[in-house]
Phi, psi and omega in degrees: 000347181291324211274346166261354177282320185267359159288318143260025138298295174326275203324307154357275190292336181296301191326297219285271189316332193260007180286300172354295198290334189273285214288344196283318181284346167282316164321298198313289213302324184308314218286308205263009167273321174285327167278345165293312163319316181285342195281316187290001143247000145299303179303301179324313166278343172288311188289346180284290192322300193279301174344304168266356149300286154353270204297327175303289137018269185293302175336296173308278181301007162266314191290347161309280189320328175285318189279352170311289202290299199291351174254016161283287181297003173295290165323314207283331191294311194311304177303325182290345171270329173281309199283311179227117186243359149262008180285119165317359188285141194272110166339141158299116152323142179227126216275160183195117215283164185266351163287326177270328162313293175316314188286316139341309207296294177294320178263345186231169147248113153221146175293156179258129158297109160348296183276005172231031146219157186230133158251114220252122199288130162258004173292345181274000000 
C-alpha cells in the first residue's frame, strides 16, 4: 500500500514545481517586460527631444539664410538703381521672415508690395 501513496506523492510534486516553476517565470518575464517598456520609452522622448532640436537647428538657419539672401538682394537692387536708374528691369524680391512682418506691423501701417515678398510661415 506504500508504494502508490508514494507514486503519487512523486506525480504531485512534479505536477506543483512545474505549475511553481510556470507562474514564478511569468513574474520574471512581465518584471522584464516592463523594464524594456521604460527603456522603449526612454528612447522615445530622447528621440522626440533630437527631433525638435533638429528642427530649431534648422529653422534658425533657414531664417539666417533668409535674411542673408534678402540683403544680397537688397544691395543688388540698390546698385542696379545707382548703376541704371532708368532701366525696366524688375528689382530682386526682397524676403522677409513673419517675425519681422509682425514688428512692421505694429510700427507702420504702410502696405507690403506683393510681389516683392515671400513669407516664410513658422508654424511649419
Amino acid at each position: 500500500m506504500e508504494w502508490p501513496l508514494v507514486i503519487a506523492t512523486f506525480i504531485l510534486g512534479i505536477v506543483l514545481g512545474y505549475v511553481g516553476r510556470t507562474i514564478i517565470s511569468r513574474n520574471h518575464e512581465s518584471n522584464g517586460k516592463g523594464k524594456v517598456l521604460e527603456q522603449t520609452k526612454l528612447e522615445l522622448s530622447q528621440h522626440k527631444q533630437e527631433v525638435t532640436d533638429h528642427f530649431e537647428l534648422h529653422h534658425k538657419q533657414l531664417a539666417e539664410f533668409t535674411e542673408q539672401l534678402s540683403k544680397i538682394n537688397k544691395q543688388w537692387n540698390d546698385a542696379a538703381n545707382t548703376l541704371a536708374p532708368k532701366s525696366k528691369a524688375k528689382p530682386l524680391p526682397t524676403l522677409t521672415s513673419q517675425a519681422s512682418i509682425q514688428e512692421s506691423d505694429n510700427t507702420q501701417t504702410d502696405e507690403l508690395d506683393s510681389e516683392s515678398v515671400i513669407i516664410v510661415n513658422q508654424n511649419n
